[in-house]
C-alpha positions as CSV (number, residue, x, y, z in Angstrom):
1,X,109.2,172.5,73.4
2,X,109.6,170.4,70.3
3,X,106.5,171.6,68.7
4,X,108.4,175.0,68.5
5,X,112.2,173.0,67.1
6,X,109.9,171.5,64.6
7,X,107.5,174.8,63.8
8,X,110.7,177.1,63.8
9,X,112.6,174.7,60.8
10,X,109.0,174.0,59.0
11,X,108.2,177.9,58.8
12,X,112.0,178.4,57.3
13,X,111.0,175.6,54.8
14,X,107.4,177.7,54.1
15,X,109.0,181.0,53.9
16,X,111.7,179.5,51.2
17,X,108.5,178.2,48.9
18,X,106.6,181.3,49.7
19,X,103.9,179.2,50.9
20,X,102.0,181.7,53.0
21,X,100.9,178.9,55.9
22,X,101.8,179.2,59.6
23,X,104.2,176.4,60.9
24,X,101.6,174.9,63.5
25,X,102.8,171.3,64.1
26,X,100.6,169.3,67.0
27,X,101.4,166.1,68.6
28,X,100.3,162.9,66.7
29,X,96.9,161.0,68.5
30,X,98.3,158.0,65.9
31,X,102.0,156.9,68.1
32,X,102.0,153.9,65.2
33,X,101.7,156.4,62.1
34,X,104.3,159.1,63.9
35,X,105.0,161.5,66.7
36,X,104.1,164.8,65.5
37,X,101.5,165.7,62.7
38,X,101.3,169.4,60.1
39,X,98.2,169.5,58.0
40,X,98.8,172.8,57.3
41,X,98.4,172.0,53.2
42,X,94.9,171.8,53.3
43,X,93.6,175.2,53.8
44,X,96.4,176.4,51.8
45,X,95.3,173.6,48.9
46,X,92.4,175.4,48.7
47,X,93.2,178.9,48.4
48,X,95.8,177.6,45.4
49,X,93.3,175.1,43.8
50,X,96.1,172.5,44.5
51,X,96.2,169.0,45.4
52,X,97.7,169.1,49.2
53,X,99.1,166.2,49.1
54,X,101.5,168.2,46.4
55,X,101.9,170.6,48.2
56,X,103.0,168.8,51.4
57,X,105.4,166.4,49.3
58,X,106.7,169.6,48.2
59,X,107.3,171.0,51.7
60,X,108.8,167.6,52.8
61,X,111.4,167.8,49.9
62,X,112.5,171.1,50.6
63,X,112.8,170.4,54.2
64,X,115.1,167.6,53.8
65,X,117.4,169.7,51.1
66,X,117.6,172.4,53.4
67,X,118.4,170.7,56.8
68,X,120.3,167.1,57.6
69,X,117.5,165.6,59.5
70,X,119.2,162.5,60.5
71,X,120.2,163.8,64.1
72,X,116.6,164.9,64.8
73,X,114.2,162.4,63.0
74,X,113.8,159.2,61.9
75,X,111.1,159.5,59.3
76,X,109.4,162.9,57.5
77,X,107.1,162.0,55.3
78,X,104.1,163.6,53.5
79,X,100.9,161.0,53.4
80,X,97.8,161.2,51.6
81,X,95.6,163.4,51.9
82,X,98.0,165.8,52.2
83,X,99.4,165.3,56.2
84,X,102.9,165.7,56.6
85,X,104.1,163.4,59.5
86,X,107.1,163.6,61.7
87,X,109.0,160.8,63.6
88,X,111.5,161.3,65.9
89,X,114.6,160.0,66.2
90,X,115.9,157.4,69.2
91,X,119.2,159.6,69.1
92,X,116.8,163.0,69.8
93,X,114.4,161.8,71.8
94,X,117.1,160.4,74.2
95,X,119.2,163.7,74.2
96,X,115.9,165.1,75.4
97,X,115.2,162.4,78.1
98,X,118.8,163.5,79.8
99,X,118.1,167.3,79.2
100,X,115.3,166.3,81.0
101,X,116.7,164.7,83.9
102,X,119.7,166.9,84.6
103,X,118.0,170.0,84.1
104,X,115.8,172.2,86.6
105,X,112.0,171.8,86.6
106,X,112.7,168.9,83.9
107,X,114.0,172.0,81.4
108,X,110.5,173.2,80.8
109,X,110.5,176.9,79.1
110,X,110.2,179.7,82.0
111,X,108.3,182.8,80.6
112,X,108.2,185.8,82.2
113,X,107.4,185.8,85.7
114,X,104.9,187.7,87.2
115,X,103.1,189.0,90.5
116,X,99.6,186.9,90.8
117,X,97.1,187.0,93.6
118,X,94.5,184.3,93.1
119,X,91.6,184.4,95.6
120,X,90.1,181.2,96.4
121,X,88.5,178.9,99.2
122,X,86.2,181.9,100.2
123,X,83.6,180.2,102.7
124,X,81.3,181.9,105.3
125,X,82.5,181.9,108.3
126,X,80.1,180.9,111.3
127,X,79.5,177.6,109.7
128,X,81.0,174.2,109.4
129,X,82.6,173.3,105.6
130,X,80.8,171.0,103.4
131,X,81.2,169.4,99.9
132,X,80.0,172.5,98.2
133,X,83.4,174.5,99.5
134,X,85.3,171.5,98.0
135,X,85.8,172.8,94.6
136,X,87.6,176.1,95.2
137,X,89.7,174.7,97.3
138,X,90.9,171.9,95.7
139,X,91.1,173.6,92.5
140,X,92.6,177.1,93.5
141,X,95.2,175.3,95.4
142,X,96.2,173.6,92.4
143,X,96.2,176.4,90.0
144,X,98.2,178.5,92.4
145,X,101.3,175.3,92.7
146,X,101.2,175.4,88.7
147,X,101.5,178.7,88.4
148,X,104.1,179.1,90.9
149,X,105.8,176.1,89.0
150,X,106.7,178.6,86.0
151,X,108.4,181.0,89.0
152,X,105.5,183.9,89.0
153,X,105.3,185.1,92.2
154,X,101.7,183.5,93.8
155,X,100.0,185.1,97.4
156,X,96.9,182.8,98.2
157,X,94.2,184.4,99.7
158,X,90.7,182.3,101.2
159,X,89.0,186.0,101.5
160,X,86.2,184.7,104.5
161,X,82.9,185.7,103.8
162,X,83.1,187.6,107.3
163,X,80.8,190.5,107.1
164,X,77.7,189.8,105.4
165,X,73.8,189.3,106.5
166,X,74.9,185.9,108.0
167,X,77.0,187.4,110.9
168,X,74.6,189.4,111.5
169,X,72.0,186.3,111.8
170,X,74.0,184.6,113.9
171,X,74.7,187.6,116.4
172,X,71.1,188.2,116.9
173,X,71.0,184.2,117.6
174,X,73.4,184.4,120.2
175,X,71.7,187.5,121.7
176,X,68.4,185.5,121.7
177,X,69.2,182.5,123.3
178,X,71.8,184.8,125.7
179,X,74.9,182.7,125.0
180,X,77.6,183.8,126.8
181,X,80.3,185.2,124.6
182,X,83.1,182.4,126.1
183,X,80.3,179.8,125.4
184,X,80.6,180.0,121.3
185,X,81.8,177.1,119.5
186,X,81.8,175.6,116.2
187,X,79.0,173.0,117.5
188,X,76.9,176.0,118.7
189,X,77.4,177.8,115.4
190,X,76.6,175.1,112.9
191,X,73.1,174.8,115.5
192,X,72.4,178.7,114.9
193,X,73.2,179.8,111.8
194,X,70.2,177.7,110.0
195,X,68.2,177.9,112.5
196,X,68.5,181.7,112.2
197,X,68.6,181.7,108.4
198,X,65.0,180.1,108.3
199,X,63.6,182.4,110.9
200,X,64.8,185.3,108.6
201,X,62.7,183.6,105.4
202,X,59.9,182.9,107.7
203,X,59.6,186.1,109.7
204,X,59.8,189.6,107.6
205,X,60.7,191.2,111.1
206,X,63.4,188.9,111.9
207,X,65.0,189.4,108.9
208,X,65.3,193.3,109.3
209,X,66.6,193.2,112.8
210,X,69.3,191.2,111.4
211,X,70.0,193.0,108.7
212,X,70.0,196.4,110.9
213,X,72.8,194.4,113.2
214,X,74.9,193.7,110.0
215,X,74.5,197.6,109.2
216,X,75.6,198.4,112.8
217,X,78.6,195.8,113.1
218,X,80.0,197.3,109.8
219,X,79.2,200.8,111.4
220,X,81.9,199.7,114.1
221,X,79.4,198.9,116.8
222,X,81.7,197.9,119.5
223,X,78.9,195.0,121.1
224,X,78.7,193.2,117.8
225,X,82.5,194.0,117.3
226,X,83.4,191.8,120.0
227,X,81.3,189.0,118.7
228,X,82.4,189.3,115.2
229,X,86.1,188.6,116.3
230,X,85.4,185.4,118.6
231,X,83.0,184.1,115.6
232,X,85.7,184.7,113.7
233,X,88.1,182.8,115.9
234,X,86.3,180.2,116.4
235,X,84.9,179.3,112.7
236,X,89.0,180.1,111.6
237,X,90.3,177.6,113.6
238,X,87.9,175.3,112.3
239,X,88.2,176.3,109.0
240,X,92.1,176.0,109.0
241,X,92.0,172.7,110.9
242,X,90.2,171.7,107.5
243,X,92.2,172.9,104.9
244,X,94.9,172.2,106.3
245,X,93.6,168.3,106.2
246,X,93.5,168.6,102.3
247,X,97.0,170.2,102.7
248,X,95.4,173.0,101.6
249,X,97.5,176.6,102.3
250,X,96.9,180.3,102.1
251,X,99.0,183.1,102.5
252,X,96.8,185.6,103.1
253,X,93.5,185.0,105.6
254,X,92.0,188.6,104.7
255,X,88.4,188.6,104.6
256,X,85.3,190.8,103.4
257,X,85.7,193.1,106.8
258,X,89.2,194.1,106.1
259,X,88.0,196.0,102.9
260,X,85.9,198.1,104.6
261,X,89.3,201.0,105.3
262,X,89.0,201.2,101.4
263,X,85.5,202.0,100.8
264,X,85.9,205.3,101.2
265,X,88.7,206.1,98.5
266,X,86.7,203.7,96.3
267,X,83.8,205.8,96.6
268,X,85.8,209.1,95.7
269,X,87.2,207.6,92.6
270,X,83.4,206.5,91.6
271,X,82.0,210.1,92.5
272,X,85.0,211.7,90.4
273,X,84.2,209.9,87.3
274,X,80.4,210.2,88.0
275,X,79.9,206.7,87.9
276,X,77.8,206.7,90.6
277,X,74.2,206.7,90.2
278,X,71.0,207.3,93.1
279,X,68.2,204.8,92.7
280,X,65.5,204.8,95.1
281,X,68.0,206.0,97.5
282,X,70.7,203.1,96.8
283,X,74.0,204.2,94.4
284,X,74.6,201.8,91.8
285,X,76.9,202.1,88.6
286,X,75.5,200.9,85.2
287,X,78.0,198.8,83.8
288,X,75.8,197.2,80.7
289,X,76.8,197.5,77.0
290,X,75.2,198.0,73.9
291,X,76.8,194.7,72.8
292,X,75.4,192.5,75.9
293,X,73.4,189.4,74.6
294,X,71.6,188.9,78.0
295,X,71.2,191.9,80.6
296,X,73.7,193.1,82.8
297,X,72.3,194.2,86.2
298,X,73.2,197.7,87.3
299,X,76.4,197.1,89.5
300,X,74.8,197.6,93.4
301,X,77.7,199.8,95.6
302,X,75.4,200.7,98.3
303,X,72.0,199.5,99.5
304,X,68.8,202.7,100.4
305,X,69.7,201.5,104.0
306,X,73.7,202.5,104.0
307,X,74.7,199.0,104.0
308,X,77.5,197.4,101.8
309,X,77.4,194.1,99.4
310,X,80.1,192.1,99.4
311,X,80.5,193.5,95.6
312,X,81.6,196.5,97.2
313,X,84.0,194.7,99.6
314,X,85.2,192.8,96.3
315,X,86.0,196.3,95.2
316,X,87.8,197.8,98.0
317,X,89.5,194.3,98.9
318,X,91.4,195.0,95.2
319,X,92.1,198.5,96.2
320,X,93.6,197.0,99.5
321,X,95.8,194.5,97.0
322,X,96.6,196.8,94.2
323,X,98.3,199.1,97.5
324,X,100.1,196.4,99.2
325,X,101.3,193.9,96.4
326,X,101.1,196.2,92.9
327,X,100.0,192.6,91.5
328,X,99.9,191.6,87.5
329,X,97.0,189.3,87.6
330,X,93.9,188.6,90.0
331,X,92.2,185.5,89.2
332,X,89.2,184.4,91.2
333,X,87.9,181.0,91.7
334,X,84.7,180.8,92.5
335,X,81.2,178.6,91.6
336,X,80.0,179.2,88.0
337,X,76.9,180.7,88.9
338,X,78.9,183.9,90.1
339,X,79.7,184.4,86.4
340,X,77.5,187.7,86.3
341,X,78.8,189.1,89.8
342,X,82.4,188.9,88.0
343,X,80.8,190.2,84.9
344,X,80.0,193.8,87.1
345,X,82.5,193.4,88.9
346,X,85.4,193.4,86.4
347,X,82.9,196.4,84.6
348,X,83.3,198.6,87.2
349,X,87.4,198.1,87.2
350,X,87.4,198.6,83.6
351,X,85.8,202.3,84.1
352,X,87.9,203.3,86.7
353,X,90.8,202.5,84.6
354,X,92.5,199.3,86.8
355,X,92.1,197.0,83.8
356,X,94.9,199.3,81.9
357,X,97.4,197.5,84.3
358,X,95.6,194.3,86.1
359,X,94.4,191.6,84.3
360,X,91.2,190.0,86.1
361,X,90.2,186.4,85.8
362,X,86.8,184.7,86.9
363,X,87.7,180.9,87.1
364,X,84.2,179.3,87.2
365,X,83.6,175.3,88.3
366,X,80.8,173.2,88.4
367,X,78.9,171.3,90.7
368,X,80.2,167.9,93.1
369,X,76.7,165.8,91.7
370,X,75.5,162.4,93.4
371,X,74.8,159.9,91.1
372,X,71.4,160.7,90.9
373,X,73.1,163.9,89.0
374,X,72.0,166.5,91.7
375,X,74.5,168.5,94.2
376,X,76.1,165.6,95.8
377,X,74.1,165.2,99.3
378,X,73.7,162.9,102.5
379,X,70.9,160.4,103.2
380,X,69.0,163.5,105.5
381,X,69.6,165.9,102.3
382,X,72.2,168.0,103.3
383,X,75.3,168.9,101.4
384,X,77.8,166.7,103.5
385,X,80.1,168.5,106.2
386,X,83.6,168.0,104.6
387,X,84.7,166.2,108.5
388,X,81.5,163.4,107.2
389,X,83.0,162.6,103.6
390,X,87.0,162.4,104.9
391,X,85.4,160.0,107.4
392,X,83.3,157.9,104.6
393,X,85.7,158.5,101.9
394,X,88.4,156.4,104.2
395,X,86.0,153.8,104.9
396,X,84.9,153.1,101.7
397,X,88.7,152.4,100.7
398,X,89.2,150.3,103.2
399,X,86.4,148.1,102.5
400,X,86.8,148.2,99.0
401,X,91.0,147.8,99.4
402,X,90.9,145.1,101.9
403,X,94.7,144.7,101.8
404,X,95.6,148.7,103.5
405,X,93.5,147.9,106.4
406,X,97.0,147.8,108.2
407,X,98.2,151.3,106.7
408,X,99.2,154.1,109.2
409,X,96.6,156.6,109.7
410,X,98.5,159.3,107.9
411,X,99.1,157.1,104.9
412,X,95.3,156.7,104.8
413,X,94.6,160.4,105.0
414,X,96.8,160.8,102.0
415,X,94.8,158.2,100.1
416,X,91.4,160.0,101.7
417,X,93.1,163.5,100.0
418,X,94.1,161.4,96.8
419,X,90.6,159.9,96.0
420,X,88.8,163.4,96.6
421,X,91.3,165.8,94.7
422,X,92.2,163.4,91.7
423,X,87.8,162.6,91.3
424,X,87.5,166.2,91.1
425,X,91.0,167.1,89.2
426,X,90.9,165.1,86.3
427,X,87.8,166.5,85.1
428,X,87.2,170.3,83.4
429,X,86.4,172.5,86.1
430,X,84.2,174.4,84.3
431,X,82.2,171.0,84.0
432,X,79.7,169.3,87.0
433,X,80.5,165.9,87.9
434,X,80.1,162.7,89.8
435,X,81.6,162.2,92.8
436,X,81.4,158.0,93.4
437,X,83.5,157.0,96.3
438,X,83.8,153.4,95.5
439,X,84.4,154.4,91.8
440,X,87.6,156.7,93.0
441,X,88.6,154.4,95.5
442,X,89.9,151.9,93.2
443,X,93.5,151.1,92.8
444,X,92.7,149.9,89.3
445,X,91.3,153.0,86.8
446,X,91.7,156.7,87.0
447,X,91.8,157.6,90.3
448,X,94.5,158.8,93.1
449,X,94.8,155.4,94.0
450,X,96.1,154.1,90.7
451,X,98.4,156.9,90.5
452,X,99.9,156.3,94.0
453,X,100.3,152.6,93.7
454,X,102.2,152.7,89.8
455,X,104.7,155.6,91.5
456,X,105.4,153.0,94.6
457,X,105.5,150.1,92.4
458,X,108.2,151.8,90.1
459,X,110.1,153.2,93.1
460,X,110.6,149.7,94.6
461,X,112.1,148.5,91.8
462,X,114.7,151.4,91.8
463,X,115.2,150.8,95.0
464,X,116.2,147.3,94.5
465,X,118.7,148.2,92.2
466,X,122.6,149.4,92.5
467,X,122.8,153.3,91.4
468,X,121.6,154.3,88.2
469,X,124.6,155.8,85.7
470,X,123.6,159.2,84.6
471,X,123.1,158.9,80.7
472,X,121.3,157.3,78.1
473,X,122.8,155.2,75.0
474,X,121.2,155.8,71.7
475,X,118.9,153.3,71.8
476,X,115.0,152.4,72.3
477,X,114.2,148.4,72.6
478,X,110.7,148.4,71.8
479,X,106.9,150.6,71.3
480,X,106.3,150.2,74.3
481,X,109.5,151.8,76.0
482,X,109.3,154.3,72.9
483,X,105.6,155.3,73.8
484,X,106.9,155.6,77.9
485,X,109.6,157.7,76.5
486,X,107.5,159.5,74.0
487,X,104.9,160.3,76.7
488,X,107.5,161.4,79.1
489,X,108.6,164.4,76.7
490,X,105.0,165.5,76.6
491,X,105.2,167.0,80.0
492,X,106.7,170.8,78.8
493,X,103.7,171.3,76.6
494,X,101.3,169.4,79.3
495,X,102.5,172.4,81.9
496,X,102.4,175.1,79.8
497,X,99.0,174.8,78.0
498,X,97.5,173.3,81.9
499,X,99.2,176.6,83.1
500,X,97.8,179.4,80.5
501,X,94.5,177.9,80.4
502,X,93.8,176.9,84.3
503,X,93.1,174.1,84.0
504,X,94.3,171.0,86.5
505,X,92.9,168.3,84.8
506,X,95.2,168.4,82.1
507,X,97.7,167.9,84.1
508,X,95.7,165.5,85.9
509,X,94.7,163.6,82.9
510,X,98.9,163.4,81.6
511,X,99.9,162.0,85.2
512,X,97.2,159.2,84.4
513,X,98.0,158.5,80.7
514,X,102.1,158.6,81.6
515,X,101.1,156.2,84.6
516,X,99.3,153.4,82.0
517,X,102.1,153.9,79.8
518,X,104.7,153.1,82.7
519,X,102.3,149.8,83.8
520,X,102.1,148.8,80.1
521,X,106.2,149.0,80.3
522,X,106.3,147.3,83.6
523,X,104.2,144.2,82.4
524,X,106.4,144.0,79.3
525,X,109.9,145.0,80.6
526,X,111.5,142.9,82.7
527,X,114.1,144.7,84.6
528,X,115.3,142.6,87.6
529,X,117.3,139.7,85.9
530,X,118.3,141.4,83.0
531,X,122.6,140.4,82.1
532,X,122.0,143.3,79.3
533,X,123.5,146.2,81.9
534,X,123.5,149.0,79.0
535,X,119.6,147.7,78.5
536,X,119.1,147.5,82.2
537,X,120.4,151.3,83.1
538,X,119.0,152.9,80.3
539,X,115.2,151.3,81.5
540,X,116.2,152.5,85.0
541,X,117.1,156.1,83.9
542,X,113.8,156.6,82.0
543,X,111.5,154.6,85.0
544,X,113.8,157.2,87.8
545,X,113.0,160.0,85.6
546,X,109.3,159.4,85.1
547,X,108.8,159.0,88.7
548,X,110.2,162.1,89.2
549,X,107.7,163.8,87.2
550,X,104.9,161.8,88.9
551,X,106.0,163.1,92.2
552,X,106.2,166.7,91.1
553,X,102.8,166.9,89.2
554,X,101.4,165.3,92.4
555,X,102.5,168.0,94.2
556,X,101.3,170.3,91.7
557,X,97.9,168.8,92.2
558,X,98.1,168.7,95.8
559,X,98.6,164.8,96.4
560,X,100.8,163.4,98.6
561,X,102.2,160.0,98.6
562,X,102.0,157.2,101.5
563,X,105.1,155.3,102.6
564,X,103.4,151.9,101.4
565,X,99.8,150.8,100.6
């Protein structure tokens, strides 16, 4: 990164005046003052009762005695109040741009790689997906490509809520209206399971038998066993005919039933270390601390009536992985309001001694909202089935793109996938937000449109032109090239700090600001008569190179492109 060539020659230069300042440089918001900014001399001012405009202009001497700059930068200065400001030089920035292009991964820094297992997706099965399973999709699938990216090993898993009080609805359904066990479809499911879930708030009685069936089907009962598995098959299919719409992927399709073989050994460990604790016949573990600002529930492991919660299935599901992968990392993405479940959760890990060798992440995200601000739903007042908004999605670009109306139909299902995942990527997904169809549908602004059109735009032009030579001269021609260029070798520290904090959108929010940078050179670079041929390859190298990085980071985010729009 060059953050860390500058830092590493600035805290040489520190060390020599025995200033006792850290060498943290950060990249200039001011491109027309410089590229890369130290202020640095201001805390340290004040612990010297100095000026720090002295003490940078002392720094900035010293650094230009000790090192020939010439090669690296064009201008170090220190600038009142005390900021020291460094410029780039054409010559560096260029031998940077070809690093870029000829290396791997556009030469980004490769850390240590490690074995991940991020669980994600996680919907019910027995019923259809809507808008509120958009999030962890979209966003797990995206944190899992950039993390793969940096070469950790990454195993997906959608973990299917398979085995709680729902199945159990929906089986007593089924039994009740005597549906015929070949009869069950998706259709029939989406029918039952609210139906059945309003019976159980409306009728105490209801809900017990129910909950006695769940007890029974995860006691092995060999009737509900049978209809767990076609449920299963049926809502699977349907839930992988989905995701794999938003090109959506998972390695593993475990689910809260497959824990259920490590319950047992879980239990042993608990009762070894005493952590388990009767109350009124259920065994918890107390996992609050004296520290805690707000309570923290007793962790529930198993209910008075012998039945499991899917925190004890969370549990033994990381038994199951810690014996079959040994992993480094288990992040979970999941809504925001499961903060405290993770909070126990993670607790009860901690005292049985797996967070010595695991590291656990809770990746919270906030609500799809209307633009009324509320959970985004239909005209009826339903969260949308996921089949409703791909359908309205696409017909709301097409009426608001009237040109693509002649697109192929998996072109347009790119641009359906674009609009959703770039709407929901570019913003903090710890952060609601809201979701405006004709807003994202837009070929103009930031949306997956805009994105898709500047890479096809650029990759006509280079495919209008005669092969591109495979180095750079010296030179930059004007700000705006020198801003493309500039922007371009932002992309190392884009990936890393989008990687170690998990967050998409800035990657999201980079792909947009390099795209405006590379319309703003389009508009005023004018490539296809140009007699200049050492101008006209060096423009061509820089737009093939940036397109390149488009294309990747769309992959990253989990965007496609169309052949033409």
């Amino acid at each position: 990164m060059i953050n860390n060539f500058i830092e590493e020659k600035l805290q040489k230069v520190l060390d020599t005046l025995h200033y006792d300042i850290k060498a943290k440089v950060i990249i200039s918001n001011r491109k027309d003052l410089c590229d890369y900014q130290f202020d640095g001399a201001f805390s340290y001012a004040k612990i010297l009762h100095q000026n720090p405009y002295d003490i940078s202009l002392n720094i900035v001497n010293k650094f230009n005695e000790i090192y020939e700059t010439e090669d690296y930068f064009s201008k170090i200065e220190a600038v009142r109040p005390g900021f020291i400001n460094f410029t780039l030089s054409d010559k560096f920035i260029n031998n940077l741009i070809v690093d870029m292009s000829k290396n791997e991964k556009f030469n980004i820094s490769l850390p240590q790689p490690q074995k991940i297992i991020i669980d994600y997706g996680g919907p019910n099965i027995a019923k259809p997906l809507h808008v509120g399973h958009l999030r962890s999709a979209i966003v797990g699938e995206s944190i899992k490509r950039i993390l793969k990216y940096f070469n950790n090993e990454v195993i997906g898993d959608v973990h299917l809520g398979d085995y709680g009080l729902q199945i159990g609805q929906v089986i007593y359904g089924l039994k009740e209206k005597n549906i015929a066990k070949e009869n069950i479809t998706i259709e029939l499911l989406d029918q039952i399971y609210p139906e059945m879930s309003q019976k159980c708030k409306e009728n105490e009685e209801i809900k017990q038998k129910c909950a006695e069936i769940t007890k029974e089907l995860q006691d092995g009962n060999e009737e509900y066993q049978e209809y767990f598995k076609l449920i299963r098959k049926v809502s699977g299919d349907d839930i992988l005919r989905i995701y794999n719409y938003l090109d959506v992927h998972y390695d593993l399709w475990y689910g809260e039933s497959d824990a259920y073989p490590y319950i047992d050994k879980v239990k042993k460990d608990l009762e070894k270390r005493n952590l388990l604790v009767d109350s009124n016949g259920a065994k918890i573990v107390n996992v609050s601390k004296p520290t805690d600002e707000v309570e923290v529930p007793p962790f529930i492991f198993q209910k008075s009536n012998g039945a499991y919660l899917y925190g004890t299935t969370d549990l033994g599901t990381i038994y199951q992985r810690i014996e079959d992968f040994k992993p480094d990392n288990i992040i979970y993405v999941t809504d925001l309001r499961q903060k405290m479940h993770f909070t126990q959760l993670f607790r009860v890990c901690e005292k049985l001694g797996l967070t010595n060798h695991i590291k656990f992440e809770h990746l919270g995200f906030g609500t799809v909202n209307g633009k009324d601000g509320k959970p985004f739903k239909t005209r009826a007042g339903t969260a949308p089935k996921l089949d409703e908004l791909f359908k309205e999605t696409k017909e709301v670009f097409l009426k608001s793109n009237s040109k693509n109306t002649n697109m192929k139909e998996e072109d347009l299902d790119i641009l359906v996938n674009a609009i959703i995942k770039f709407a929901d990527l570019q913003n903090n997904r710890e952060k609601d937000y809201i979701f405006d169809i004709t807003k994202f549908s837009e070929v103009v602004g930031k949306t997956g449109p805009y994105i898709l059109y500047t890479y096809l735009r650029i990759a006509n032009i280079l495919n209008n032109e005669e092969k591109v030579e495979s180095n750079l001269s010296n030179v930059i021609y004007n700000n705006v090239d020198r801003n493309l260029r500039i922007k371009i070798l932002e992309l190392e520290n884009t990936l890393i700090y989008s990687a170690n904090t998990r967050l998409p959108s800035i990657l999201a929010n980079y792909l947009y600001e390099l795209c405006v940078n590379l319309n703003a050179f389009y508009e005023n670079n004018h490539i296809n008569n140009l007699d200049d041929q050492n101008k006209k390859n060096d423009w061509l190298f820089v737009l093939r190179l940036a397109n390149n990085i488009i294309k990747e980071m769309l992959d990253l985010l989990s965007i496609k492109i169309p052949e033409r729009m």
